[in-house]
C-alpha positions as CSV (number, residue, x, y, z in Angstrom):
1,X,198.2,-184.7,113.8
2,X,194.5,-184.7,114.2
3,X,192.5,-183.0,111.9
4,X,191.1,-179.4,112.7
5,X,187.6,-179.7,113.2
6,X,185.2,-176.4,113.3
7,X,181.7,-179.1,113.7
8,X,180.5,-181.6,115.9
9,X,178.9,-183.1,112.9
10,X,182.0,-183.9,110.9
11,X,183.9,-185.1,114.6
12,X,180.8,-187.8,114.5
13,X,181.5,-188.5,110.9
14,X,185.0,-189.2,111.2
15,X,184.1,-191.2,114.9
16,X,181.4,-193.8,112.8
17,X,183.9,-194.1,109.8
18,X,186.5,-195.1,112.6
19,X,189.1,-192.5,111.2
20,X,189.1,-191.6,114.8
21,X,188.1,-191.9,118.1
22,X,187.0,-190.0,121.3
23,X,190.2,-190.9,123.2
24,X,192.0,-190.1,120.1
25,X,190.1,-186.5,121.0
26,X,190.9,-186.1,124.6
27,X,194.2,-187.1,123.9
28,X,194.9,-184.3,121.2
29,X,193.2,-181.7,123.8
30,X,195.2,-183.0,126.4
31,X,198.0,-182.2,124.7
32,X,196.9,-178.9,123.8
33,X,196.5,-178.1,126.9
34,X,199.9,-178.7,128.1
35,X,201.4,-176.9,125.3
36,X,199.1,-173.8,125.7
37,X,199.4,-174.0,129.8
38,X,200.9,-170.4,130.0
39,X,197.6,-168.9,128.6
40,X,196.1,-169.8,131.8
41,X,192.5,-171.0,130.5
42,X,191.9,-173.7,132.8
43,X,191.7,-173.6,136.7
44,X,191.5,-177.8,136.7
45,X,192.2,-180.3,134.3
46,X,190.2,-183.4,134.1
47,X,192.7,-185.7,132.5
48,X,192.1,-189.1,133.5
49,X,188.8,-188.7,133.9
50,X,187.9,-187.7,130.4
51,X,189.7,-190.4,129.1
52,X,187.8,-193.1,130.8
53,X,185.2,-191.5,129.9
54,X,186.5,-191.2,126.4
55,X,187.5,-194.9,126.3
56,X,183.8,-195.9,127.9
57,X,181.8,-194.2,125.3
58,X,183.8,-195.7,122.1
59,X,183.2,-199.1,124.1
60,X,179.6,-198.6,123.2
61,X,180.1,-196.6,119.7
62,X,181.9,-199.9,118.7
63,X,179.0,-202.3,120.3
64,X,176.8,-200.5,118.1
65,X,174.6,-199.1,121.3
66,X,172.9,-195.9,120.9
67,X,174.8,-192.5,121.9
68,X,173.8,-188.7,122.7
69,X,173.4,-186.2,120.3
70,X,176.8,-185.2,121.9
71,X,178.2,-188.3,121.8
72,X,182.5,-186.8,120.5
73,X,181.8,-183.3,121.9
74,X,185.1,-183.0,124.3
75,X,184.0,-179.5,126.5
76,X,184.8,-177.1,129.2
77,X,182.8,-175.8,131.6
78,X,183.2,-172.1,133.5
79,X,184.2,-172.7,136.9
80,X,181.1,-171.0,138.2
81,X,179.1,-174.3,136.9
82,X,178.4,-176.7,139.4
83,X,179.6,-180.3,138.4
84,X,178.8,-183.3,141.1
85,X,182.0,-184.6,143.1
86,X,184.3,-181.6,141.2
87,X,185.8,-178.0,142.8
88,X,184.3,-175.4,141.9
89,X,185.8,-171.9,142.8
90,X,184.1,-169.3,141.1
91,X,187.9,-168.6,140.7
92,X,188.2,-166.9,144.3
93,X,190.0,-167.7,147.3
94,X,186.5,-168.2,149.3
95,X,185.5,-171.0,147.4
96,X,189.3,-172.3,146.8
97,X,188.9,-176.4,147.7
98,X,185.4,-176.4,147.5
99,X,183.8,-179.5,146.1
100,X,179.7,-179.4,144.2
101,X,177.7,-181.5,146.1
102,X,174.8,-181.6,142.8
103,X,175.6,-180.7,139.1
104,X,173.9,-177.8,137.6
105,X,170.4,-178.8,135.7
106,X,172.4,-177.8,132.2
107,X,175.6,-180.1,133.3
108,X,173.1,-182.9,133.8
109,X,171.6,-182.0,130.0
110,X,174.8,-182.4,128.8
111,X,176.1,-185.5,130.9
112,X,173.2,-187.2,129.3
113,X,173.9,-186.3,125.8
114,X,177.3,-188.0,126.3
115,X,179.2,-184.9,126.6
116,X,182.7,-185.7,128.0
117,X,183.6,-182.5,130.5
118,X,187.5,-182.1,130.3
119,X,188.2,-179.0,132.9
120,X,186.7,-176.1,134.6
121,X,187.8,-173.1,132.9
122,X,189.5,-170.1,134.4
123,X,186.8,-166.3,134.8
124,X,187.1,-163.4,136.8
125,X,186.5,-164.0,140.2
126,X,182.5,-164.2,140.6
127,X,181.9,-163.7,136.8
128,X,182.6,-159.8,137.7
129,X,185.5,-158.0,135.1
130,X,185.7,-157.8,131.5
131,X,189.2,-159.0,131.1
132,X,189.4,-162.1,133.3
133,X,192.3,-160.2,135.5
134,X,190.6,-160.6,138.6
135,X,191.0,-164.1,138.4
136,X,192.8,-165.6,142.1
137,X,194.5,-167.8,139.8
138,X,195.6,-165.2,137.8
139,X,195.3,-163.4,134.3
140,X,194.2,-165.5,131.3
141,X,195.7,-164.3,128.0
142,X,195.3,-163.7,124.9
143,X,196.4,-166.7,122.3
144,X,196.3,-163.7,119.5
145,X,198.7,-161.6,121.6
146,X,199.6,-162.8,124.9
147,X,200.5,-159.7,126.5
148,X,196.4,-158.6,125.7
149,X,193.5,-159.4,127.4
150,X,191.0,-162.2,126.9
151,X,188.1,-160.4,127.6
152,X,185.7,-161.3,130.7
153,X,184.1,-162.5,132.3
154,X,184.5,-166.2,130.1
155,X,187.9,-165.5,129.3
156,X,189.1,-168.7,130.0
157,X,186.4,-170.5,128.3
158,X,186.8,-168.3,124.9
159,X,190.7,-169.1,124.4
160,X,190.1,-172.7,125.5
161,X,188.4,-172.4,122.3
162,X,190.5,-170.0,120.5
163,X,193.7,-172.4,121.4
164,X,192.0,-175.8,120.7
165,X,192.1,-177.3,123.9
166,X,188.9,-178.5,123.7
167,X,186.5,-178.4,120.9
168,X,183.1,-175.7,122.7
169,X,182.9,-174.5,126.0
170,X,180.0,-173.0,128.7
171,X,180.1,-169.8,130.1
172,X,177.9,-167.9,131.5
173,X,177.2,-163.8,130.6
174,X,175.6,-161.2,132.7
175,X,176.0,-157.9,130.9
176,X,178.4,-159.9,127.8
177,X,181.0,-162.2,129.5
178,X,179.9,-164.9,126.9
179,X,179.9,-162.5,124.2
180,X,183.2,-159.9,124.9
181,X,185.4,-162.6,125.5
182,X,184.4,-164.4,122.1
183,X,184.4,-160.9,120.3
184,X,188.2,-160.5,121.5
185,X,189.9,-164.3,120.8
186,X,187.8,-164.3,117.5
187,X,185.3,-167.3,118.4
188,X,181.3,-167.7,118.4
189,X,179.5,-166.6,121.6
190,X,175.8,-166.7,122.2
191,X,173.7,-164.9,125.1
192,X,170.3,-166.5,125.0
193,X,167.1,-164.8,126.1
194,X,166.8,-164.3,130.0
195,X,164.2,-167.6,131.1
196,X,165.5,-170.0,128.5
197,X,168.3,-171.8,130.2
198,X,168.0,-172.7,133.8
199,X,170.5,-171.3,136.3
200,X,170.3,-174.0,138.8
201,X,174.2,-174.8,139.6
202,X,175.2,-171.4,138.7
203,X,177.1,-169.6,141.1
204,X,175.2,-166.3,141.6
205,X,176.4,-162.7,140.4
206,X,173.6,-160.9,139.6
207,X,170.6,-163.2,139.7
208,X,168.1,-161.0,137.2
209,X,171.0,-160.7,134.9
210,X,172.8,-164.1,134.8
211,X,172.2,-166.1,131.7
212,X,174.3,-169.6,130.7
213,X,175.8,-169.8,127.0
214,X,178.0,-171.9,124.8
215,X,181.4,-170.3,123.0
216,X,181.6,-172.4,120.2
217,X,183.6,-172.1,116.3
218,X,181.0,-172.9,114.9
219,X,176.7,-172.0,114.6
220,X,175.8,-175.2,114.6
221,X,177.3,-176.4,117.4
222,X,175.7,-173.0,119.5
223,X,172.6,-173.9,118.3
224,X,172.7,-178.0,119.4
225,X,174.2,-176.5,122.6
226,X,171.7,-174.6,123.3
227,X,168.6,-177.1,122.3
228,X,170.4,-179.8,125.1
229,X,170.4,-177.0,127.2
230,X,167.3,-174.5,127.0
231,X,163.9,-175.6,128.9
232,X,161.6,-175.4,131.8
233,X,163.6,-176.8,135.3
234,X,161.6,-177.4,138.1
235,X,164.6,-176.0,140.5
236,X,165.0,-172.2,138.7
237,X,161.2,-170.4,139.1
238,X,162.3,-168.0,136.6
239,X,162.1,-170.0,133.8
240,X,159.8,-169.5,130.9
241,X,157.4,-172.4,130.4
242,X,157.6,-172.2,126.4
243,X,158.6,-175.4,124.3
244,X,162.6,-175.3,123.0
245,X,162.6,-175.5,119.7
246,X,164.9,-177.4,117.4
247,X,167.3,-175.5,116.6
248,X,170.0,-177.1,115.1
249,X,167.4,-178.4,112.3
250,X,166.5,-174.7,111.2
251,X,169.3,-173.7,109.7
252,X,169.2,-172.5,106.2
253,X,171.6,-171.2,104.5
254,X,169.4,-169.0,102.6
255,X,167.0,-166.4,104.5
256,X,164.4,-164.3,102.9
257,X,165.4,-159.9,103.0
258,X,165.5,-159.1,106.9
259,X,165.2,-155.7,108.3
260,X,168.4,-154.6,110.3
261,X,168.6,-151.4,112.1
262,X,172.5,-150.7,113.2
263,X,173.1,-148.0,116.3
264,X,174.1,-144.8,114.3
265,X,176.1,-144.1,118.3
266,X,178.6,-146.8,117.0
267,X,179.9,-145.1,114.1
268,X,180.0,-141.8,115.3
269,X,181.2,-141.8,119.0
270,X,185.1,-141.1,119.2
271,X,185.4,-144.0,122.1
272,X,185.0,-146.5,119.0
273,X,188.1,-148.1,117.6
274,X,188.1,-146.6,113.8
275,X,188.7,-150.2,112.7
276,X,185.8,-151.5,114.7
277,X,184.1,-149.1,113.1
278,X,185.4,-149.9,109.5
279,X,184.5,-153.8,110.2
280,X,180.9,-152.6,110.9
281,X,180.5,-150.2,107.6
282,X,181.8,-153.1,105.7
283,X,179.3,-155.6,107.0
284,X,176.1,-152.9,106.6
285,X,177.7,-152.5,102.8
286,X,177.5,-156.2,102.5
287,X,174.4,-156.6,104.2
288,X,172.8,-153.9,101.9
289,X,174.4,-155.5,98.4
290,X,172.7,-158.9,99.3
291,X,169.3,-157.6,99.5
292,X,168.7,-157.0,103.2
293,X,167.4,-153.1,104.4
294,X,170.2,-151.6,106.9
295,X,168.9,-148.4,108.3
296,X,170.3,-146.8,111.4
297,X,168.9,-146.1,114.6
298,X,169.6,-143.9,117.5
299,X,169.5,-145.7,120.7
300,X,168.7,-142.6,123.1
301,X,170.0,-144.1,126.1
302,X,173.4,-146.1,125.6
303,X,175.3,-143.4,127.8
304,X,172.7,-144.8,130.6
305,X,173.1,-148.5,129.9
306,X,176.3,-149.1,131.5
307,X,175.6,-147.0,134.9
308,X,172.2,-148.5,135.0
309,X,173.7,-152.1,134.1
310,X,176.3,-151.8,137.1
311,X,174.5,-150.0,139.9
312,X,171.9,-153.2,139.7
313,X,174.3,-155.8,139.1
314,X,176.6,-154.6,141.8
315,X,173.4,-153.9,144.1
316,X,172.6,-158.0,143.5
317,X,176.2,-159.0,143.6
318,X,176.1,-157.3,147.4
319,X,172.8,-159.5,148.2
320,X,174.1,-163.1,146.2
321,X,177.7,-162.8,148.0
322,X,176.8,-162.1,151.6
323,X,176.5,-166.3,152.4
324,X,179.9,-166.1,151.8
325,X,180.9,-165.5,155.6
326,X,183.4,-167.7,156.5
327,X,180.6,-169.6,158.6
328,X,178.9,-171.8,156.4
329,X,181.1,-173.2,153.8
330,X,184.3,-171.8,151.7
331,X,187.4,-169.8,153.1
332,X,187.7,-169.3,156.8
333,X,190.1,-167.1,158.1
334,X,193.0,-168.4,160.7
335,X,193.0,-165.2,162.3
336,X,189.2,-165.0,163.4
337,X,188.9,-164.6,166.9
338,X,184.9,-164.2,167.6
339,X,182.5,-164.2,165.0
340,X,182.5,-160.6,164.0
341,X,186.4,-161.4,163.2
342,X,185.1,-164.4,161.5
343,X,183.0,-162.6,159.2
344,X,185.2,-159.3,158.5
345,X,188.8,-161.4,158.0
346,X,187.1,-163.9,156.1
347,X,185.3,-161.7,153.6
348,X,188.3,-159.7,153.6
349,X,190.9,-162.2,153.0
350,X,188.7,-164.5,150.7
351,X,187.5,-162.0,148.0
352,X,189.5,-159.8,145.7
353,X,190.0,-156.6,145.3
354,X,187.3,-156.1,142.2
355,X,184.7,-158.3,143.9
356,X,185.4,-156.3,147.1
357,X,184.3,-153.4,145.2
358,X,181.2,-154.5,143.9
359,X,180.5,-155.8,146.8
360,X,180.5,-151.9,148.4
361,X,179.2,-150.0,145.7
362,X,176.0,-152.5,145.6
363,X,175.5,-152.2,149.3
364,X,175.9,-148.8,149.2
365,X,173.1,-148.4,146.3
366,X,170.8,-150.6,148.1
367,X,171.6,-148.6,152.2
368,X,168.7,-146.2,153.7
369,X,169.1,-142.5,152.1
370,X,170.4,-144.1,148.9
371,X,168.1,-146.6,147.7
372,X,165.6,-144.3,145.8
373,X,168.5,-142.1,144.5
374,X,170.3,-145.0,142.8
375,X,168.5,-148.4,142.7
376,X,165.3,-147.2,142.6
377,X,166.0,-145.3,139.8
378,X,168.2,-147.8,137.7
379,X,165.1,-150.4,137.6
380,X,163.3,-147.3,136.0
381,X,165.8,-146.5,133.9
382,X,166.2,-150.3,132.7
383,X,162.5,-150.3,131.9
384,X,163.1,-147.7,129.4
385,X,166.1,-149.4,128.1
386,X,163.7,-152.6,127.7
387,X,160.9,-150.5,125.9
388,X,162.9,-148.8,123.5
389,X,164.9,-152.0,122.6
390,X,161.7,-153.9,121.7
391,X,160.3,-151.4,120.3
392,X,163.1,-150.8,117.9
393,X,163.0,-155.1,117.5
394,X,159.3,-154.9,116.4
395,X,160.1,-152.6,113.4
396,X,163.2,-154.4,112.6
397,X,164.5,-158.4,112.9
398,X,167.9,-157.6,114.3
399,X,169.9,-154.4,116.1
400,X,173.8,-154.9,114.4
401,X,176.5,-153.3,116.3
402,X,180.0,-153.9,117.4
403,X,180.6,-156.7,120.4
404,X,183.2,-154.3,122.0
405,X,184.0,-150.3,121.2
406,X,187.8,-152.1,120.8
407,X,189.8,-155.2,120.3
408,X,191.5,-156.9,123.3
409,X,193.4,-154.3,125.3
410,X,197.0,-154.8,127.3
411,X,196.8,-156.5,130.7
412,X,197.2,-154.1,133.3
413,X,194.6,-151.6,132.2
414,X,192.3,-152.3,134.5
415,X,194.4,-151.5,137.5
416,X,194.9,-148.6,136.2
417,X,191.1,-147.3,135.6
418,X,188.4,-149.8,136.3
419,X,186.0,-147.7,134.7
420,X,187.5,-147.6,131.6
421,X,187.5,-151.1,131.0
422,X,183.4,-151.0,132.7
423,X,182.7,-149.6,129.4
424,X,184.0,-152.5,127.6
425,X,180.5,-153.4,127.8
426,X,178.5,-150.8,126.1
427,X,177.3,-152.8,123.6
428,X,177.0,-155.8,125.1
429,X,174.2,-154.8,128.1
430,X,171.4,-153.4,126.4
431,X,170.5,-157.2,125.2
432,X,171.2,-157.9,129.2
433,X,169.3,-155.3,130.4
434,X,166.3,-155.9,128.1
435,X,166.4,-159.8,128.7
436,X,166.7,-160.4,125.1
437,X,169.2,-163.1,123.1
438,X,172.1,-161.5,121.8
439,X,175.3,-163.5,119.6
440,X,178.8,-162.4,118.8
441,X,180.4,-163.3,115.8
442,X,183.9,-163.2,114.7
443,X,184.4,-160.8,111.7
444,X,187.9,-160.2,111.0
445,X,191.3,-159.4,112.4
446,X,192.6,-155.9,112.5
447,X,195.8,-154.5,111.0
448,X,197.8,-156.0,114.2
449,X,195.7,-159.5,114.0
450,X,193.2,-159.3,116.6
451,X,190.1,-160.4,116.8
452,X,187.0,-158.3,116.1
453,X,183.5,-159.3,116.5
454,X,180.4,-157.9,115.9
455,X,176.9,-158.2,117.5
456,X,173.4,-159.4,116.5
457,X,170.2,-158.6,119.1
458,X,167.5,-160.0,118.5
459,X,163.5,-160.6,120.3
460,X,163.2,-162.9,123.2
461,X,162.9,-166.2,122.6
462,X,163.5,-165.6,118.7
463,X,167.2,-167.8,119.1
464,X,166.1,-170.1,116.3
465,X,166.4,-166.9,113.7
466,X,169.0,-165.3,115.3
467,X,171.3,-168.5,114.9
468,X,169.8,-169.2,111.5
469,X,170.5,-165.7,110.0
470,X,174.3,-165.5,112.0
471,X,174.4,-168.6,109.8
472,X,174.1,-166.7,106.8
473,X,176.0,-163.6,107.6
474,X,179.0,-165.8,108.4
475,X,178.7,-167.4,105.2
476,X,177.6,-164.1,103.3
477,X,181.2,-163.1,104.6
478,X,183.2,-165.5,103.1
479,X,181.8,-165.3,99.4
């Protein structure tokens, strides 16, 4: 039985004291996979694959030649990364088959850090749901309850986590499909600043919004992640052009008194769970007792955040998925007869219902007559949202709230009212709207032992003190 680790570092340890070895690793995740099959979390498997490259890279461990800083790190990666000579689906039937012709920039960091890549993990189709139920490949579920949820859009990458199939994973969040999905399978996931990882390789929701982030157990690891990661790209324009600090050196485990201001809207609106509430009053309490000033705030606009959030993601999801034409490349449908039939049966057959709906409402925000009324006035509305969430960050290091109003909810919901679970992400896209980092971190269970997580937002580019202070609360928790 192989030992659980929570760190990269002590996986390294054991690897140069030969109490292990990397294909002992893929081997135990291999397994885990296998036995936890029915969750659902992985569209592909790289078996063999992984342990070549498993066998290669202790080779040169025992050789004594030099290794990546991820030299023992056994990941998966969202199947909406790019990865050279591997499928990549965005798990939809229009991309079913489809093979990456280039890695993504970040899979080519990681590559050269001696990452070994052991499976594309399942998401909702396009990165768009909150539950990871729009999946073509189906449902991913809940290791804590299987008959729940695993939130979305990273579903599959969080309870690849949560299960121990692999040891960190890469998804990627647009208004909190890193952090949701973490929050609900009771796991680490980080959102960095907007223009800190490059997006080249990523498979296009909403282009302004989309940001790439590790789901991890553990802070350091999110923080090395994200070092290998973050940085200017020549191939995505809308990076920034600042240097990437180190942050998996600059965590302390002691931080000076920080000033926290927790959304007042969280403990008093009825649509909160009372035990997500409970798990937040408890952390302030804590927070307060250990010297730090909690005050609460009143965000003014969180019932505008998710209307705002999805009439411009929706409006960019109609734009980014319009190549998708059975012409170029991905699903073509048999029964085209011309190419306006190749175009509606294609689009038609290829995407999914929830995608299909996106796919509408954005091109109905963006059509003559409607543009001012809706788009027009999201951006505006998102400035605001942006002003008033820095402003609050310059008076105060962090904003504290819950990840989700509720733990994981049963599968089927979302059939049933779509908009429901669109407000899954209250919480989570203010730090997307505002561009700003933003981390979940797992709390506690609740009375029927699920997962609940709660949030930290912090100023863009400030990652090195958000991962150093969620450092701190984590261990704060446990004394």
């Amino acid at each position: 039985m192989l030992k659980q680790y929570t760190t990269l570092t002590r996986i390294q340890d054991d690897l140069r004291s030969g109490q292990t070895s990397v294909k002992e690793l893929v081997q135990h995740y291999l397994q885990q996979i296998e036995k936890y099959a029915h969750l659902n979390a992985f569209n592909e498997v790289f078996g063999q694959e992984a342990l070549g490259l498993a066998e290669q890279l202790d080779n040169r461990m025992q050789a004594g030649e030099p290794t990546g800083r991820l030299a023992g790190l056994v990941i998966g990666i969202k199947d909406n990364i790019c990865y050279k000579g591997h499928q990549v689906t965005a798990s939809s039937k229009i991309l079913d088959g489809f093979t990456s012709i280039y890695s993504a920039t970040i899979v080519e960091r990681l590559l050269a850090e001696d990452v070994i890549i052991i499976g594309r993990c399942n998401c909702d189709e396009f990165a768009m749901g909150a539950s990871n139920e729009s999946s073509y490949y189906g449902a991913v579920k809940n290791q804590a309850d299987e008959s729940r949820v695993a939130g979305g859009s990273s579903g599959g990458s969080a309870v690849a986590v949560q299960a121990g199939m692999c040891h960190a994973t890469i998804g990627t969040d647009t208004g909190g499909s890193v952090r949701q999905p973490a929050s609900f399978c009771g796991v680490i996931g980080l959102k960095p600043t907007y223009g800190r990882v490059s997006r080249h390789g990523i498979i296009a929701y909403a282009s302004s919004f989309d940001q790439v982030g590790p789901v991890t157990q553990s802070v350091e690891d999110a923080a090395l992640l994200l070092e290998v990661m973050a940085g200017p790209d020549d191939y995505d324009g809308t990076l920034a052009q600042v240097s990437v600090p180190a942050y998996s050196q600059e965590l302390n485990t002691q931080v000076a008194p920080q000033k926290i201001a927790y959304l007042k809207e969280a403990l008093e609106s009825e649509g909160v769970d009372a035990e997500v509430k409970e798990t937040l009053r408890k952390a302030i309490d804590q927070l307060k007792a250990a010297g730090h000033t909690v005050e609460p705030v009143s965000f003014e606009y969180l019932d505008y955040v998710v209307p705002t959030y999805y009439v411009l993601t929706m409006a960019e999801a109609s734009s980014n998925l319009a190549r998708y034409d059975g012409v170029h490349y991905g699903y073509r449908s048999p029964n085209a007869v011309d190419l306006v039939t190749t175009y509606k049966r294609s689009r038609s057959e290829g995407f999914g219902k929830e995608v299909k709906r996106r796919i509408m409402l954005g091109t109905f925000v963006l059509s003559a007559g409607y543009y001012d009324a809706y788009y027009a006035k999201a951006q505006k509305v998102r400035r605001l949202i942006k002003e008033r969430t820095d402003e609050i960050l310059q008076h105060y290091n962090f904003i504290l709230s819950p990840t989700a109003p509720e733990p994981a909810f049963k599968i089927g919901r979302q059939e049933k009212d779509p908009v429901v679970t669109y407000l899954e992400d209250i919480f989570t896209v203010q730090a997307s709207l505002a561009g700003v980092p933003a981390i979940s971190l797992p709390v506690q269970n609740n009375s029927a032992g699920l997962p609940l997580g709660l949030q930290f937002i912090t100023k863009a580019f400030a990652e090195a003190e958000l991962l150093e202070f969620s450092k701190y609360f984590l261990n704060l928790l446990k004394s």
